[in-house]
Structures are given as C-alpha cells and as structure tokens.
C-alpha positions in Angstrom: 277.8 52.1 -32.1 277.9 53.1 -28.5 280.9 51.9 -26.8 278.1 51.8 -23.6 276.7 49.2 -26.6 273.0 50.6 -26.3 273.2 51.4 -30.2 270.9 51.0 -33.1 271.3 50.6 -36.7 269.1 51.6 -39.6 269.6 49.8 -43.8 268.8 50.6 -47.0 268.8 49.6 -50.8 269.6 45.8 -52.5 269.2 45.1 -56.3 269.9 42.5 -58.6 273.0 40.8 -59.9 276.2 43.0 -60.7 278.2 43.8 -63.2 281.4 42.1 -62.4 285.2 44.1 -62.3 288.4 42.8 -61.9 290.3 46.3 -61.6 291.6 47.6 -58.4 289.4 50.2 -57.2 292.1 52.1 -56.5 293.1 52.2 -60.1 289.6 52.5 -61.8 287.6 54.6 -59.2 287.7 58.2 -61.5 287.2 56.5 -64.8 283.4 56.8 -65.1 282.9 59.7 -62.9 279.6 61.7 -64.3 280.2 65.5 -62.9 276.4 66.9 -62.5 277.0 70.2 -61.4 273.3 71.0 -59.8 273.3 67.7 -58.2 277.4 68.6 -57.1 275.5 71.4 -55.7 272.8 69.9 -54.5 275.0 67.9 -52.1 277.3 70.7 -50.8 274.3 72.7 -49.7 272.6 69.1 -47.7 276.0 68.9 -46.0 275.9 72.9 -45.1 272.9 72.6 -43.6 273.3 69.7 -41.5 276.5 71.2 -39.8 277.8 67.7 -40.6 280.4 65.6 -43.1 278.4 64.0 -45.6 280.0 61.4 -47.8 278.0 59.9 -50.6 278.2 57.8 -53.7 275.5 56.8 -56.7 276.6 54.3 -58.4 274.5 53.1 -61.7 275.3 49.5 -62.0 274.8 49.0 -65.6 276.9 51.7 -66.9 279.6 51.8 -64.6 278.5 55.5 -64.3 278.7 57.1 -60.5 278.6 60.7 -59.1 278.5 61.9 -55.4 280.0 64.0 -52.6 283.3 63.3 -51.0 283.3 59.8 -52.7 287.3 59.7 -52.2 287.4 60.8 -48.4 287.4 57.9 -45.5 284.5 57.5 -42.9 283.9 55.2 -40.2 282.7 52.1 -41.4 280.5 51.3 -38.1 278.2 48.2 -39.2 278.2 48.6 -42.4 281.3 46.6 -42.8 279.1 43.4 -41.6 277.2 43.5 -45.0 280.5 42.4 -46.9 281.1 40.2 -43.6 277.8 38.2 -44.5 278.9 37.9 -48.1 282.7 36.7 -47.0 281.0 33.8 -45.1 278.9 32.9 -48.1 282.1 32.9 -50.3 284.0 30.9 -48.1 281.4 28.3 -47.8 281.0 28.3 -51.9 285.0 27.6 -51.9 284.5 24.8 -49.7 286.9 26.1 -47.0 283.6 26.5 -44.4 281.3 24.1 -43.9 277.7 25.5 -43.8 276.8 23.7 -40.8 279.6 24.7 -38.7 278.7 26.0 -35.1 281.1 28.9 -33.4 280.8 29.5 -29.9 279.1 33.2 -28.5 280.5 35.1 -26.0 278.8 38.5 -24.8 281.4 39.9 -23.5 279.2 42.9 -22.0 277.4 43.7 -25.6 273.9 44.2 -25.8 271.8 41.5 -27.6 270.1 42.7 -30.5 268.7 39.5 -32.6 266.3 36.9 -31.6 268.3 34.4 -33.2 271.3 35.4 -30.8 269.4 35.3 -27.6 268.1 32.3 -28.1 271.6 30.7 -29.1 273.1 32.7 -26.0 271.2 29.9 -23.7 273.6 27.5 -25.1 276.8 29.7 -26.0 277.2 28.6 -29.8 275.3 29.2 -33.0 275.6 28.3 -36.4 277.8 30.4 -38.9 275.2 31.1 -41.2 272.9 32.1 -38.1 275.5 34.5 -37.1 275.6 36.2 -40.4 271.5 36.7 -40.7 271.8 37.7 -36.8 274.6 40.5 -38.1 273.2 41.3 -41.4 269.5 42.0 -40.3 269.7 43.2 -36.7 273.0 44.4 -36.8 274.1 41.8 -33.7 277.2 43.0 -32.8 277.9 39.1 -30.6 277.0 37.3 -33.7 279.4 39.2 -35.8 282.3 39.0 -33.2 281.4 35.3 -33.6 281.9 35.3 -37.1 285.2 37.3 -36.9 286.7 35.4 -33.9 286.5 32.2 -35.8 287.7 33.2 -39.5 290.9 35.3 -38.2 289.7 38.0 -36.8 289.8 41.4 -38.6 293.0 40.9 -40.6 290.8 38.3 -42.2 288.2 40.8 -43.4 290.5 43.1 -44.8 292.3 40.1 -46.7 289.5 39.5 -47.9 288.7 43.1 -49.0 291.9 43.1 -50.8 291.4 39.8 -52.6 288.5 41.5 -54.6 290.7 44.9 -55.6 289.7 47.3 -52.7 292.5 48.3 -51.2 290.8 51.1 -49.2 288.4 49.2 -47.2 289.9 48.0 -43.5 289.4 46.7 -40.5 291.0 46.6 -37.7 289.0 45.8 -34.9 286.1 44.0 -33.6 282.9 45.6 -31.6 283.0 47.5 -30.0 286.0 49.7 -30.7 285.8 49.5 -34.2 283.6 52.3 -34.5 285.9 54.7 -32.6 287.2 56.9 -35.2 288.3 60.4 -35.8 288.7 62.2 -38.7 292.3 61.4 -40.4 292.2 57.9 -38.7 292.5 54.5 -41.8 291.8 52.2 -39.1 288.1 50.4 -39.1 287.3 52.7 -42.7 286.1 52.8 -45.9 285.2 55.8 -49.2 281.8 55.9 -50.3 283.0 54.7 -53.8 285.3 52.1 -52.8 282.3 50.7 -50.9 280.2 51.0 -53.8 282.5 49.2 -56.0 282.9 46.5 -53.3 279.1 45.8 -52.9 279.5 45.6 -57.1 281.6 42.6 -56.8 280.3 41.2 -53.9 276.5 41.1 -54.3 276.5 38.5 -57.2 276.1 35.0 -57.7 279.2 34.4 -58.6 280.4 36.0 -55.1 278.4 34.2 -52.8 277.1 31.1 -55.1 273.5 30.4 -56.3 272.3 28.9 -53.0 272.7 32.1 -51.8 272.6 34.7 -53.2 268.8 34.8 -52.7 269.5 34.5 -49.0 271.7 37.6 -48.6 268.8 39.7 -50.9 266.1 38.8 -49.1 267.8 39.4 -45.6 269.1 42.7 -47.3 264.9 43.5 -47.9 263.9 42.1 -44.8 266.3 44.8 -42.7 264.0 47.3 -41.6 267.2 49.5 -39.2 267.0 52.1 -41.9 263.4 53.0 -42.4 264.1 56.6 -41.7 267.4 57.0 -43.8 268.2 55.9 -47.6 264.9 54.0 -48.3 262.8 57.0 -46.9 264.1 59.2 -49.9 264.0 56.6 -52.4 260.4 56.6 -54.8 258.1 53.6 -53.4 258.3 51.8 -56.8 262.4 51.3 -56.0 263.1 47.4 -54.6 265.3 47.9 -51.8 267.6 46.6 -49.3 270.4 48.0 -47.2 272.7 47.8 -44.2 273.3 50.9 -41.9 276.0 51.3 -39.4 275.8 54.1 -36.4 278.0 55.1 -34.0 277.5 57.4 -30.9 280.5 57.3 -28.9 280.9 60.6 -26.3 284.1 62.7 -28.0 283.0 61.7 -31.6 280.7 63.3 -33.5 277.7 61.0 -34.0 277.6 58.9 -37.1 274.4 57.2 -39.2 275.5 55.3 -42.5 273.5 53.4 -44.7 274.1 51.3 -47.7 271.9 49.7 -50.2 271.2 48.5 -53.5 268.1 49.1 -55.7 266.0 47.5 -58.4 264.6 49.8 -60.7 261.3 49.4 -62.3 263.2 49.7 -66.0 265.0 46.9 -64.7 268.2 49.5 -63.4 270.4 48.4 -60.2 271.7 51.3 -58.4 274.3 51.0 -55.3 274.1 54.0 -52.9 276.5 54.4 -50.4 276.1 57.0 -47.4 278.5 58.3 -44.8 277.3 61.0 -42.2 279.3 62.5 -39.3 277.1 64.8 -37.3 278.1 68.3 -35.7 278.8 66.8 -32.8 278.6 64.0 -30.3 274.2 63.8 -29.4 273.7 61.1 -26.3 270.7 59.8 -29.0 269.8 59.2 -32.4 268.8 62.2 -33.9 265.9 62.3 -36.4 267.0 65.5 -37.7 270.4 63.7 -38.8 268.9 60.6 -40.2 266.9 62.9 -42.1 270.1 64.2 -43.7 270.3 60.9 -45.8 266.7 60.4 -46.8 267.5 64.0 -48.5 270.4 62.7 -49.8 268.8 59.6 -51.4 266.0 62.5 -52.8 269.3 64.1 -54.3 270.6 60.7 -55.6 267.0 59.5 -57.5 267.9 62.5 -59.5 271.1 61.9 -61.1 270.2 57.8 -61.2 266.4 58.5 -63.1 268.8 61.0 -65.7 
C-alpha cells in the first residue's frame, strides 16, 4: 500500500476443503515439484516482458503436485498476509481463547477508510473482532486489521502463529502502514509463493477455522471483488473463485500487485495460486498494464492445473 495510504487492493481464487499436512514447509516444499518445461518457459518470458519480478506458485490440492516461477524467492507480503489474519481469528475463537463477540477499539491513526463496516464503527471507535476480519478480508481495511493485530499481540503474534502450522518462512513484522515497505533481500513483512501456498493448504479447512466458519471465510473470499483485473481475469469462467490481493506503491520501491486465491474446479479439483509481482519501477498509480501481468499468469497457470 501507499505509505500516503491512498491504496487499493485487488483478490482472487477460494476452493473447497484442503488436504491437510503436518510437515514443515520448509522440509517438504521440493518434494512434489512437477518441472513443465514450456510452462517454466512460459513464465520466464511473462516476467521478461513486464520488466518486472514475477513470483508464482500452482499448487494442485489433491495431489500435492505444484509448479511455478521463483516459488523459493521472498516478496512483500502487502495485504495478502490479512487472508491468513482472518483465518487466525477464526482459529482462535474455535480454541476458545477469543470470544466471538469481543469488541476491540479503532484507531485511524491517519489511514484511509476503506470498508463500510469500518466507517460506520469509526463513529463509535470499536467494532467487533469478527467485523474487523470481514472489514480486512474483503476491502482490505487496513484500521480494521491494525485492530485485529493490536489486540492479539501484535505482529509477533501472526508470525507465531505462522510457525505453529510449519511455515517458517512466512513473517511479519509490522503493522500498516510500513509493513509493505520492502526491498529486495529484506525477510521482514515476507512470504515465497510456495510457502504461501502451502499455508492457505492448512489454513483454509474446517478443521482450521471450525465448521461455523469455514463457510464465512469462503464466501467473504468470493464476495472480494479487489482483484477483478488480476488472477480471476485469467482464470476460465467455469472456475469458482476467491482471493485476496495485496498492493503496495510506495515512492523508492518498485510498485507491487499480489493476488492469492483458491479454486473449485468443475471436476471437482481445488487449486491454490499464489502471485507475487514487483514492477519495473515505482508508478504514482496502479497500472493496468502490470495487473495484467497476473491475469497472464493465471492463463499460464490453467495450463499446467487442466494437465
């Protein structure tokens, strides 16, 4: 996002219930690797034209099976990290250590407002923790998820958390704005495209988030519409999706548009995609021309997921 906070986000793909894994994903990320060399290709070329870094990862839930393009390599997370956020509130509730009707205070702090559901619980300077994470989740509120954040322990808490499923790649370490500075090289406020992929795995189930809502968090994931022009654009019509994007435009950084998302499959497949772009160079705006980058790359994904 902007650090000038006047920032947009864009999501993508949701599925069905995943496979579950208890192996780090530091120890089982190369074990069902699937090397496709047009599609290899395919990628390298998308990423030469754009001028850009393009991170990417196809992950076929079923079989375990993935391919992509700089799937090891750390990006920015920018808001995609409050997709897992949304989750972690929904676990913590099922473990009985939040109560579901818990109200945090909101504090603006200078951010823009970007959900309904936040402006309205501005006028009274609290919300309720399940507000905050449909507020962060579909509009990408960057108030609701300090809220959120501020009142579990801050980001030391998400990345506890990240580690407690077996990513051990996946950080934060701090809140909005300045979590999406970054520079290439930097660990802080990161993530790989497969260590996000195998994180939405574990994390977009039923047993994750409980039965009472894990139909919340897939229909919030549908409902996002931030990412019209990026993931979902490349996928066929007949895919069910849902996603989160993340973008940060910050003057000194190249620009960034990420999107994540999970798919249903009319043969009943579930495919996770996860996208990391860097632009050229810093652009004062969102460019179409670089969200268009991952709708391509979601038209190079279908392949090797329809194989």
């Amino acid at each position: 996002m902007r650090l000038n906070n006047n920032r947009r986000e864009i999501m993508m793909l949701f599925g069905g219930t995943l496979i579950s894994s208890c192996a780090k994903i530091n120890q089982d990320v190369k074990t069902n690797k699937v090397e496709h060399k047009d599609l290899k290709d395919a990628f390298a070329e998308l990423e030469k034209a754009s001028g850009g870094r393009l991170g990417i990862c196809a992950f076929d839930v079923q079989t375990g099976k993935y391919n992509g393009h700089r799937i090891d390599e750390r990006f920015a997370m920018c808001s995609t990290f409050k997709l897992p956020l949304a989750a972690f509130v929904f676990n913590e509730i099922k473990a009985g250590r939040l109560d579901k009707n818990l109200i945090v205070p909101l504090d603006a702090t200078g951010l823009k407002v970007y959900s309904p559901i936040v402006q309205e619980a501005l006028k009274v300077g609290k919300i309720n923790i399940v507000d905050a994470a449909k507020a962060a989740q579909i509009s990408s509120d960057n108030i609701a998820a300090n809220a959120i954040l501020n009142h579990l322990g801050g980001p030391s808490f998400y990345t506890k958390k990240m580690r407690e499923i077996g990513d051990e790649v996946t950080r934060l370490d701090a809140i909005e704005p300045m979590m999406n500075v970054f520079k290439n090289g930097d660990i802080e406020n990161s993530t790989t495209p497969i260590a996000m992929a195998h994180t939405l795995q574990k994390i977009l189930t039923k047993e994750y988030v409980g039965d009472e809502y894990y139909d919340v968090l897939i229909g919030w994931m549908k409902e996002t519409q931030t990412g019209l022009k990026r993931l979902r654009a490349g996928l066929p019509n007949d895919w069910v999706v849902g996603d989160k994007t993340g973008t940060g435009i910050n003057d000194g950084y190249p620009n960034r548009y990420n999107d994540v998302a999970l798919a249903f499959l009319p043969n009943g497949k579930q495919v996770i995609i996860t996208s990391y772009f860097e632009s050229d160079k810093y652009y004062k705006d969102i460019r179409d021309e670089d969200q268009e980058t991952l709708k391509r790359a979601a038209e190079i994904a279908a392949r090797f997921i329809e194989k």
